[in-house]
C-alpha positions in Angstrom: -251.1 122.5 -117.0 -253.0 125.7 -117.7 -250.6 127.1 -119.9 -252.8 127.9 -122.6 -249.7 127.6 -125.3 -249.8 124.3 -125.6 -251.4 121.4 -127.5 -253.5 119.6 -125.5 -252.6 115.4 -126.3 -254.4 114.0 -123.1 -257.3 114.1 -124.5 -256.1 111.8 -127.7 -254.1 109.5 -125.6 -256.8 109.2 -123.0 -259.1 108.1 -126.2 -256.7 105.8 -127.6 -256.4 103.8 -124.6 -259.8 103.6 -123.9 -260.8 102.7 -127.7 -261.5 98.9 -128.0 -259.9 98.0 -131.5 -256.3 100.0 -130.9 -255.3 99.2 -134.8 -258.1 101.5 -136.2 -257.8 104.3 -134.1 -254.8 105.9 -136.1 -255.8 106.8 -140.1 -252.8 108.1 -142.4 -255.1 111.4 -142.0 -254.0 111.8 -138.5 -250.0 112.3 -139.4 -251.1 114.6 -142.0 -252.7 116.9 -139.7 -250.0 116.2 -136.8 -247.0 116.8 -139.6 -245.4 113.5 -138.5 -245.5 110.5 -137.8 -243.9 110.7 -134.5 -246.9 112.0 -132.0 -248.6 108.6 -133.2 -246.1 106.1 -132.7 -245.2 108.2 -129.0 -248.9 107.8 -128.4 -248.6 104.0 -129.7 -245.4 103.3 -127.0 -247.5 104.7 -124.1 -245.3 108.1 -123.8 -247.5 110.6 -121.5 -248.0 113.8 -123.0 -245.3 115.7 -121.2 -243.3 113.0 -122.4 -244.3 113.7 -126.0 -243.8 117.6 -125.7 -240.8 117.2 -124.0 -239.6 115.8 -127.2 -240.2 118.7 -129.5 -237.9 120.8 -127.4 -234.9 120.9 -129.0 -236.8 121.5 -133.1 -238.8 123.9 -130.6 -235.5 125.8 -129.6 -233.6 125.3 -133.2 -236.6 127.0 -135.1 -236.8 129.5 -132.4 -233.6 130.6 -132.9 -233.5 131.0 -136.6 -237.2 133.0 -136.5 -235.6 135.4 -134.3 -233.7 137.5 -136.9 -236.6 137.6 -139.2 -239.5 138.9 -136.9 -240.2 142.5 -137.2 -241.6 143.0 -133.8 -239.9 141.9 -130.7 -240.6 138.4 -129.6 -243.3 137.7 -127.3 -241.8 135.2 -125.0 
């Protein structure tokens, strides 16, 4: 993908499966940063990272919407 809008999670599930002791990989610091829980347990049950974006699609959309009557310039999508 070279959509430059995008988080890049390849790279963190291409660690995780490659890292030897798979219960240590995850610290509670890692949801903080991510917001949720969610990406790591995705990451846990193998999901690919389209997979995992895919997911956000709909919150993606929702918030969308409701940003839309509060920006002052036009959108830039």
């Amino acid at each position: 993908m070279k959509n430059k809008n995008f988080i890049n999670i390849d790279l963190i599930i291409e660690i995780y499966n490659n890292f030897p002791d798979k219960n240590a990989f995850f610290t509670p610091f890692f949801d903080k940063l991510a917001g949720t829980d969610s990406i790591r347990k995705q990451i846990i049950e193998g999901k690919t990272a389209e997979e995992i974006r895919k997911s956000w699609e709909d919150d993606l959309l929702a918030f969308k919407k409701i940003r839309k009557k509060y920006l002052l310039y036009g959108d830039f999508e």
